[in-house]
VEXLUMDREN-159431 format. One line per field, with one value per residue (C-alpha): residue number from 1; y, z, x. Coordinates in nm, 4 decimals. Example, Ala and Ser with C-alpha at 12.3 -4.5 7.8 and 13.67 -1.06 7.14 Angstrom:
REM VEXLUMDREN-159431
papa	c(1_2)
py	c(-0.4500_-0.1060)
pz	c(0.7800_0.7140)
px	c(1.2300_1.3670)
***
This chain:
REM VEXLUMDREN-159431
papa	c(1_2_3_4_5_6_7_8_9_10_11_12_13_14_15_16_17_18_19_20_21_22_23_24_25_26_27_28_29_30_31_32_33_34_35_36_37_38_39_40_41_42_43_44_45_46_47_48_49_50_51_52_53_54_55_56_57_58_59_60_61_62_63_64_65_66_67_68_69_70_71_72_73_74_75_76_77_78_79_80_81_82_83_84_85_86_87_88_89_90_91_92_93_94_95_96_97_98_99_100_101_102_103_104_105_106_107_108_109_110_111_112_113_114_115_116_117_118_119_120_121_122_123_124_125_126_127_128_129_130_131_132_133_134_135_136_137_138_139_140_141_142_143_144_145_146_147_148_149_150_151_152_153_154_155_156_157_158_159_160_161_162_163_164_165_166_167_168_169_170_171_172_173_174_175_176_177_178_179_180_181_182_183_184_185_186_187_188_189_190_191_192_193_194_195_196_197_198_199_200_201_202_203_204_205_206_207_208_209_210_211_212_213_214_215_216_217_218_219_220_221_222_223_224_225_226_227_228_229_230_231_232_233_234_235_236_237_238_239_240_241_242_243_244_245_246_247_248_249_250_251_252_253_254_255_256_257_258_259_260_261_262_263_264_265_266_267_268_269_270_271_272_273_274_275_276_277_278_279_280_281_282_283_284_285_286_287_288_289_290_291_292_293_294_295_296_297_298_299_300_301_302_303_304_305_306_307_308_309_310_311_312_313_314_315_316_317_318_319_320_321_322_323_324_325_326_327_328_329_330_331_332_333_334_335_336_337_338_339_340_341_342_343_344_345_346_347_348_349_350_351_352_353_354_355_356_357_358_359_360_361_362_363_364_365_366_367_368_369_370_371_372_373_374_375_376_377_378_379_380_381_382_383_384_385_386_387_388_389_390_391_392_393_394_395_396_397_398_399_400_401_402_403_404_405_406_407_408_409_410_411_412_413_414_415_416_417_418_419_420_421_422_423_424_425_426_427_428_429_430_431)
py	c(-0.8989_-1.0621_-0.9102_-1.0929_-1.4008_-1.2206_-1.2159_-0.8527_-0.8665_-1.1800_-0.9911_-0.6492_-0.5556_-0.6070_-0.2827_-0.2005_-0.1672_0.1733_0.2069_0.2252_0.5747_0.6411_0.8616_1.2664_1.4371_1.7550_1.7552_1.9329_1.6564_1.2947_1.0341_0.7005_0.4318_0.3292_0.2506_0.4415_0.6901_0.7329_0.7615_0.9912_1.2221_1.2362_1.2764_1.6095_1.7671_1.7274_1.8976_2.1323_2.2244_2.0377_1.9003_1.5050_1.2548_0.8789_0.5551_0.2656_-0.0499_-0.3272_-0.2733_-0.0127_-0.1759_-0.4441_-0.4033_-0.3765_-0.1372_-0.4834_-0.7784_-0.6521_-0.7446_-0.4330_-0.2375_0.1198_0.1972_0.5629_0.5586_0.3490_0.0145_0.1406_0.5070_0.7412_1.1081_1.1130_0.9485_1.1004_1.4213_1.3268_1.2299_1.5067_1.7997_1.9593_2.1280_1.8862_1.6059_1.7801_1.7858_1.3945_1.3348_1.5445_1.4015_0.9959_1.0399_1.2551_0.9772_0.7192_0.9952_1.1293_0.8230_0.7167_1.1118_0.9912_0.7230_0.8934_1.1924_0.9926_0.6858_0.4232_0.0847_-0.1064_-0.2544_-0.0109_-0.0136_0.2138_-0.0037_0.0004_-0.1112_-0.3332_-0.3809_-0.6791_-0.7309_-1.0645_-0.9793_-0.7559_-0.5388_-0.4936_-0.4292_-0.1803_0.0311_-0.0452_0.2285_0.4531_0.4912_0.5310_0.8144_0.9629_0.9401_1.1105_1.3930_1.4018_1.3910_1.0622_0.8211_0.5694_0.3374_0.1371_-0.2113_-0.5207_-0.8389_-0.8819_-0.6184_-0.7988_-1.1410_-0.9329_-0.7514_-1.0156_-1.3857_-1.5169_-1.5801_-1.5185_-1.1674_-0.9672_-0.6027_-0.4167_-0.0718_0.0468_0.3016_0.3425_0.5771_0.3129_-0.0117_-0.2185_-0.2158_-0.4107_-0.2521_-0.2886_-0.1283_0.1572_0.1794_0.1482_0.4275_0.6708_0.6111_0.6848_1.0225_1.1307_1.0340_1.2553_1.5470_1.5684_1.3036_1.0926_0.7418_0.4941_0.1268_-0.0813_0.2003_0.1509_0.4418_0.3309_0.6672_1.0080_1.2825_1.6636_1.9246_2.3193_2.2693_2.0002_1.6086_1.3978_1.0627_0.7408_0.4428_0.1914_0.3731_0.6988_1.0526_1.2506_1.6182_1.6979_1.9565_1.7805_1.4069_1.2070_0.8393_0.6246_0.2942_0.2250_-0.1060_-0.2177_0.0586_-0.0180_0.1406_0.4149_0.7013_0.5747_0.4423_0.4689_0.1034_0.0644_0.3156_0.0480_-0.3076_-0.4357_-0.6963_-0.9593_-1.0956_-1.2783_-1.2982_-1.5721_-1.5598_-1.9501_-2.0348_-1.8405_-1.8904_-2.0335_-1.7645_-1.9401_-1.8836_-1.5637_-1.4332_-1.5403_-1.3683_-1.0074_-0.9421_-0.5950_-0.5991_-0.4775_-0.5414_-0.6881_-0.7128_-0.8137_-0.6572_-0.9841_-0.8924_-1.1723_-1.0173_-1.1992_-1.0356_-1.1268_-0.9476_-1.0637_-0.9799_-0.9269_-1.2716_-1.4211_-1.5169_-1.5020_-1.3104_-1.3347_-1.2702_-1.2971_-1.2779_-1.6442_-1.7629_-1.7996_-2.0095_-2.3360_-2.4044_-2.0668_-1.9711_-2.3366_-2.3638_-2.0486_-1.9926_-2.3499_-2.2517_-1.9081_-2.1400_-2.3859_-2.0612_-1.8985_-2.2282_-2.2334_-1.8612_-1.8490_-2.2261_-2.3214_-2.6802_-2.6759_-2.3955_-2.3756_-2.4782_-2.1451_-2.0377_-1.7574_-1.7326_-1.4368_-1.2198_-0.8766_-0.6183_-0.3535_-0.1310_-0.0549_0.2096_0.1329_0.4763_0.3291_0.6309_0.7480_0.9456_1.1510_1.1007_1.4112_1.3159_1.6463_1.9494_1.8906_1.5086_1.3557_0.9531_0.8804_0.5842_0.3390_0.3513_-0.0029_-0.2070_0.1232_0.1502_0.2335_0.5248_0.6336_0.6493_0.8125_1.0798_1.1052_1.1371_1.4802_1.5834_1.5063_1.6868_1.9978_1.9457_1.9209_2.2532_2.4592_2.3440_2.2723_1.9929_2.0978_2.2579_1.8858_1.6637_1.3899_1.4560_1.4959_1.4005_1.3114_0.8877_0.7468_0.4018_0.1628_0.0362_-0.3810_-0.3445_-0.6293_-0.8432_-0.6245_-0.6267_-1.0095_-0.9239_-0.9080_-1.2396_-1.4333_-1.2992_-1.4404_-1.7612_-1.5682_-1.3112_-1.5867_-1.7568_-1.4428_-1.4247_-1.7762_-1.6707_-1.4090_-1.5049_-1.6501_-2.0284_-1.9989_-1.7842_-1.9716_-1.9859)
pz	c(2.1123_1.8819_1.5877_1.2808_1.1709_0.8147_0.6454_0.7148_1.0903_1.1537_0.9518_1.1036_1.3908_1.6928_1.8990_2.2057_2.2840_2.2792_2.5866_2.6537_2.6334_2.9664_3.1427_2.9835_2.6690_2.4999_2.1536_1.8458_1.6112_1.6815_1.4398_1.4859_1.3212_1.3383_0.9029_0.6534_0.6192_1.0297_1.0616_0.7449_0.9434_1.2106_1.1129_0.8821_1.0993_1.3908_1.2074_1.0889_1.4556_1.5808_1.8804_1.7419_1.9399_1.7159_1.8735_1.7535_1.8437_1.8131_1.7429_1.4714_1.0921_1.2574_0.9515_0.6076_0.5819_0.8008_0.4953_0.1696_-0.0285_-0.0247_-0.3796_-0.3774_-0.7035_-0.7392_-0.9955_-0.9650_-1.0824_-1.3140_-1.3961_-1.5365_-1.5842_-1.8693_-1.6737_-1.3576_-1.5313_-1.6965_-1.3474_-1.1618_-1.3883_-1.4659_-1.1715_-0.9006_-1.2230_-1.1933_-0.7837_-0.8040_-1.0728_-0.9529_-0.5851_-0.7691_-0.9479_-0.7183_-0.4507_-0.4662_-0.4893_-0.1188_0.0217_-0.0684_0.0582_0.3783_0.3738_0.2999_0.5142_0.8506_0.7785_0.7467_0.8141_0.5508_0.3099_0.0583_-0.3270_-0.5903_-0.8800_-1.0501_-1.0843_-1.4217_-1.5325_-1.7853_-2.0509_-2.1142_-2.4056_-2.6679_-2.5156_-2.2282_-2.4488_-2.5962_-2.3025_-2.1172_-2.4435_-2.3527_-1.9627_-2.0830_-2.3293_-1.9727_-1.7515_-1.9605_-2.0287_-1.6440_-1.6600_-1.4896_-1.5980_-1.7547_-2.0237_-2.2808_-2.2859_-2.5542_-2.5197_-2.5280_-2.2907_-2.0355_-2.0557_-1.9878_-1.6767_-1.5242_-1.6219_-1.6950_-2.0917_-2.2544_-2.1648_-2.4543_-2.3287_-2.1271_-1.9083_-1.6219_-1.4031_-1.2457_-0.9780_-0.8262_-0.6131_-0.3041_0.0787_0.4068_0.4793_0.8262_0.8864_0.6727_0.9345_1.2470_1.0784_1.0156_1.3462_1.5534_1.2895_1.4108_1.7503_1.7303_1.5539_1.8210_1.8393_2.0762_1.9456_2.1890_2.0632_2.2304_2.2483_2.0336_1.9743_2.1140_2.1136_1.9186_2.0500_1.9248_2.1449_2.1232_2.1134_1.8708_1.9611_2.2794_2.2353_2.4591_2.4800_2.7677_2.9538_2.8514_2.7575_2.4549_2.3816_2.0446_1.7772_1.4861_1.4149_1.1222_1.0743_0.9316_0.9966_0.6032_0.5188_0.8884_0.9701_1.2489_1.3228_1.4816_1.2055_1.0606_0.7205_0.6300_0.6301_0.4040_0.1557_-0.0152_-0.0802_0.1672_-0.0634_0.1156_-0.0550_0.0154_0.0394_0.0503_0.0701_0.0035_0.1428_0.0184_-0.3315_-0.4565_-0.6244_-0.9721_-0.9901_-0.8385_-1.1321_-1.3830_-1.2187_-1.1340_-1.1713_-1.1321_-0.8276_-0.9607_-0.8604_-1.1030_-1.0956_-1.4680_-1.6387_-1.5764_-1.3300_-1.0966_-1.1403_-1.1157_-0.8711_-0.7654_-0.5615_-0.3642_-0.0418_0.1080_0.1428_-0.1354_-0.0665_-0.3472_-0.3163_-0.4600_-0.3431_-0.4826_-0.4836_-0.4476_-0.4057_-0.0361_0.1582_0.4185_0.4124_0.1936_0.4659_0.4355_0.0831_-0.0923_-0.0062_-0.1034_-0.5029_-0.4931_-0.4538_-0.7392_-0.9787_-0.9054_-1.0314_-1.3030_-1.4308_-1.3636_-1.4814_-1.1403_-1.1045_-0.7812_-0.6323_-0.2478_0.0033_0.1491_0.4715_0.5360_0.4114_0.5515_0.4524_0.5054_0.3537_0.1144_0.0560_-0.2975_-0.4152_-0.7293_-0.9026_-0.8241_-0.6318_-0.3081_-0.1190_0.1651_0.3916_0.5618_0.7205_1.0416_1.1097_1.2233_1.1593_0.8485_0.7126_0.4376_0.2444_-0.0489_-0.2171_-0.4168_-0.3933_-0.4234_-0.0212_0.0524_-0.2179_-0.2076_0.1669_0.2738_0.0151_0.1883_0.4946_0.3809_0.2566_0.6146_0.7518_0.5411_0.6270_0.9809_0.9850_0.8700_0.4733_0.3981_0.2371_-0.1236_-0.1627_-0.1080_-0.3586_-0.3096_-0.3240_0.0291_0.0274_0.2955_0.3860_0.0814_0.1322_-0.1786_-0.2044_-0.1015_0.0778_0.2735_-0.0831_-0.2707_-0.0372_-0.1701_-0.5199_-0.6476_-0.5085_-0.6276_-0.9235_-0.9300_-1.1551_-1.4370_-1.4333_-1.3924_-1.7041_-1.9078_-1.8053_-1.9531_-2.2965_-2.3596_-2.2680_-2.5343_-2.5000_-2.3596_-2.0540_-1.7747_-1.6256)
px	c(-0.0585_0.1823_0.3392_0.1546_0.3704_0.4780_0.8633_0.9074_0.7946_1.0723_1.3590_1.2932_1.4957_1.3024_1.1983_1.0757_0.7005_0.5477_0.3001_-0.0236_-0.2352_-0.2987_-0.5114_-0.6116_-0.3871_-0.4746_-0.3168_-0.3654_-0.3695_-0.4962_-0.3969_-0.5663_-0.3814_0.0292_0.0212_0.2205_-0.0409_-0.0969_0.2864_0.3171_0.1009_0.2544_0.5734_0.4783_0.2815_0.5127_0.7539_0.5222_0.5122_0.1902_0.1144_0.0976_-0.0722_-0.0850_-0.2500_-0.2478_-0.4944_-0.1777_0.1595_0.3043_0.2814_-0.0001_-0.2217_-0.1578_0.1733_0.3196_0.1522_0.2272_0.5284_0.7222_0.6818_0.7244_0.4832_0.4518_0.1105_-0.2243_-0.3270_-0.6462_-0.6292_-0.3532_-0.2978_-0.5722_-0.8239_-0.7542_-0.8177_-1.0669_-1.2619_-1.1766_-1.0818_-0.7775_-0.6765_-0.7918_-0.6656_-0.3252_-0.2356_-0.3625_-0.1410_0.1437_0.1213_0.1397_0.4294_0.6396_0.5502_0.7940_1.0710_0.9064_0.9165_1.3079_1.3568_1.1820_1.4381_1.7747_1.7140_1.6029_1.8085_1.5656_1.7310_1.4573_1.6178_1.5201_1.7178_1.5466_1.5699_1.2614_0.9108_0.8407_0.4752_0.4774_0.2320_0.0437_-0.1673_-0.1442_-0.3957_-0.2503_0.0930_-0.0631_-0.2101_0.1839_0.2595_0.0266_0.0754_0.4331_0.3188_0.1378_0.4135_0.6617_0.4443_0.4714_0.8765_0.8865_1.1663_0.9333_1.0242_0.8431_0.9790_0.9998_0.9807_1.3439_1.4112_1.1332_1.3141_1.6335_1.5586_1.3088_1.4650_1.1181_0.9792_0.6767_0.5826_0.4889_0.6557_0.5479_0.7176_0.9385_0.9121_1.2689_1.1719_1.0150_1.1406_1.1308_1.2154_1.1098_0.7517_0.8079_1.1169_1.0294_0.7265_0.9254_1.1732_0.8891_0.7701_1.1408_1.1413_0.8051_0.9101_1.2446_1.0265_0.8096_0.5546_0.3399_0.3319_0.1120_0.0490_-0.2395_-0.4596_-0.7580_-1.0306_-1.2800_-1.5205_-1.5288_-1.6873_-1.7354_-1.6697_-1.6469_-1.2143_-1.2899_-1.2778_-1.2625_-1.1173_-1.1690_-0.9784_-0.9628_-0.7427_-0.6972_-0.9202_-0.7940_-0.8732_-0.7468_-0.8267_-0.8199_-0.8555_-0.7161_-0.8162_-0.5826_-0.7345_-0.7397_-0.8484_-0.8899_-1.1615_-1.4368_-1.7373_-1.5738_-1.6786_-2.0069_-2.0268_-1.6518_-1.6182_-1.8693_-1.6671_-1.4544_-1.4017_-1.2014_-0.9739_-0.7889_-0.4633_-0.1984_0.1587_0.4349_0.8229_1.0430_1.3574_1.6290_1.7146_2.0962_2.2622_2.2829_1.9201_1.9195_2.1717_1.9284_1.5813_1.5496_1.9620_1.8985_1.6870_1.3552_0.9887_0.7506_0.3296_0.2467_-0.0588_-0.3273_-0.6287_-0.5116_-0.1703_0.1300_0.4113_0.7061_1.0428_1.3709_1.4224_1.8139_1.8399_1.7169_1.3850_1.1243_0.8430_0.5210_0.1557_-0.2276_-0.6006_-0.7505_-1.1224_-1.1575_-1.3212_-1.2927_-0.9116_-0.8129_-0.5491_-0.3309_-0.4720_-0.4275_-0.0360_0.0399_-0.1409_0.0301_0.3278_0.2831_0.1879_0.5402_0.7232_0.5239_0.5188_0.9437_1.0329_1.1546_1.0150_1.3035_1.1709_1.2409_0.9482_0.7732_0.9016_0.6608_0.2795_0.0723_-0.2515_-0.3956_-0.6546_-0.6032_-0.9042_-1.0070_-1.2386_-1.5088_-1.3005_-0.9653_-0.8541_-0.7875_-1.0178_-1.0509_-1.3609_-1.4895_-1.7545_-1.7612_-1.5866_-1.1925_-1.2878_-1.1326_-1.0363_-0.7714_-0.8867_-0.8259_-0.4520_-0.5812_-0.2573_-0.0078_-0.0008_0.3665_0.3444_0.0417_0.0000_0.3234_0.1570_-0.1633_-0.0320_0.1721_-0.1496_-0.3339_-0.1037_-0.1535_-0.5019_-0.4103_-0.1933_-0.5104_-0.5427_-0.8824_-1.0212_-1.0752_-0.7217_-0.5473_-0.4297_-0.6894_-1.0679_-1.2492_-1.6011_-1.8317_-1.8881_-2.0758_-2.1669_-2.1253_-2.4702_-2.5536_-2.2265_-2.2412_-2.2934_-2.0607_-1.7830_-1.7086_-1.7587_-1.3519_-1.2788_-1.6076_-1.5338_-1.1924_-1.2225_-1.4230_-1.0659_-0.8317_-1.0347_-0.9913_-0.6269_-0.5666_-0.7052_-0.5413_-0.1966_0.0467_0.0891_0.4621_0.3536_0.2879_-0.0503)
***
């Protein structure tokens, strides 16, 4: 199978294929899934000394850690330290909180210490504000994260024109722990440091059975028989049937990306000069990045529908000129999709549903992150932790109910957000 036609798989090096599974493995560990979170695992709990077997059903970064747009965020879209704690209590509120805002600084680590050709500067993640609501709560996350000791900053108007290029934005804050990198490169790079620590990485190998046994789990896939201890699933937003009811866990939220033709540098002096990522504060959220050559980034929710895959990128397209004053604004050379998976609390959750058996789910549009976090904690889990003494709660499968309906709920639900947006932006912010 092809690599999926996004920017970051044509700009990534190419690499050679990773085989098949073939015939019967004992491990101690079996990670199903070749994401951020699948690779995370593997890499930690190799070098914690496991026995690491990872399969993948494509190619390594297929799914979602291959579509998004590359933002390294290290907090969540809905809840902060108050709420989290609030939710889960103080002490299970704390290790959340703790393993958010330390996660951006784990995964540039990740990068420095195994040399990670991606791309990857650590300028910043801005958040601006379209309404003085949302201005208002942009103080109060700041008010959170510095309790935290996180080198957040509350920023005016001014200051948001300054570091962005664009006008009309009411404020809003920066986190400068956080920034950007090619998604797939970072993937391939986790995957060579789990290989070198140890590692079995196979790609076209999909799960297609899990079985208890006395040691544990058995494994089938076309070709090959797995024995392992332990199993983590790392399928994320692209989970089967393969551990009943886990799909059913989250919305499954399909968005959109698209990158133009490389941007002349007169324009790229005036937008993002210092490199940053943005993703303002509206619920269809505004985003936009530069990759190393200039392209210009941006991505969305859109109704869907007949057409939505030609149609969609084309409107993303026509809102970026609009929101950044760029009525010249290069044609798109790449448009591309995928699935993130968002929970109804807005954080990430573990999935226990057997013994030795457990599923990391739902990051809600932090997946770079908040993934390469998970997947330290799966391995803790892996290496003998249990469940309740991990960052992230671990609960068995509970099925949202009227799935099937529910699961289209964010994007029929679009126009009544993107009408709210509209109202409550100032008149000089594009729309």
């Amino acid at each position: 199978m092809q690599d999926p036609a996004t920017l970051w798989h044509a700009t990534s090096a190419p690499v050679p294929r990773r085989p098949q599974a073939k015939g019967e493995i004992t491990a101690d560990l079996l990670v199903i899934g070749g994401g951020f979170a699948g690779l995370s695992t593997a890499l930690h709990a190799a070098e914690a000394g496991l026995k690491v077997l990872l399969l993948e059903a494509h190619q390594i970064a297929f799914g979602a850690t291959g579509r998004n747009a590359g933002f390294v965020v290290p907090n969540f879209a809905k809840v902060d330290p108050d709420g989290i704690r609030a939710a889960l209590g103080a002490a299970k509120g704390n290790q959340l909180v703790q393993m958010a805002a330390t996660s951006a600084d784990l995964v540039f680590d990740l990068i420095q210490r195994h040399a990670i050709a991606c791309d990857a500067q650590r300028s910043g993640w801005i958040q601006p504000s379209h309404s003085e609501t949302a201005l208002a709560r942009a103080k109060d996350r700041v008010r959170q994260w510095a309790a935290e000791g996180r080198p957040v900053e509350f920023l005016t108007a001014a200051a948001v024109q300054s570091l962005t290029g664009a006008q009309g934005w009411l404020g809003g804050w920066i986190d400068h722990s956080g920034g950007v990198l090619n998604p797939v490169g970072y993937a391939r790079g986790l995957a060579h440091a789990a290989e070198a620590a140890g590692a079995q990485l196979h790609e076209s190998s999909r799960v297609t059975s899990l079985t208890p046994t006395p040691q544990g789990w058995q494994a089938r896939t076309d070709a090959a028989t797995i024995h392992a201890a332990r199993v983590v699933n790392a399928t994320n937003a692209y989970a089967d049937n393969l551990i009943p009811g886990l799909a059913q866990s989250f919305f499954p939220l399909k968005v959109f990306q698209i990158a133009t033709e490389p941007l002349p540098r007169s324009v790229r002096e005036r937008l993002l000069p210092g490199g940053q990522c943005v993703s303002d504060s509206r619920r269809n959220l505004f985003t936009f990045r530069f990759d190393a050559a200039n392209r210009l980034i941006t991505g969305g929710m859109h109704i869907l529908g007949l057409g939505a895959d030609a149609r969609v990128p084309k409107t993303i397209h026509r809102r970026m000129a609009q929101m950044l004053d760029l009525p010249d604004l290069p044609p798109l050379q790449y448009a591309w999709s995928g699935l993130a998976a968002v929970m109804p609390s807005f954080l990430p959750r573990l999935i226990a549903p057997a013994p030795n058996l457990i599923a990391g789910i739902a990051c809600n549009g932090r997946g770079i992150a908040m993934t390469t976090a998970m997947g330290r904690e799966l391995a803790l889990w892996a290496a003998g932790t249990p469940p309740e003494a991990l960052a992230i709660p671990a609960s068995p499968p509970a099925p949202i109910p009227l799935h099937a309906l529910m699961r289209h709920a964010p994007n029929a639900l679009l126009p009544i957000s993107q009408w709210r947006d509209r109202h409550e932006s100032p008149a000089g912010l594009g729309r």
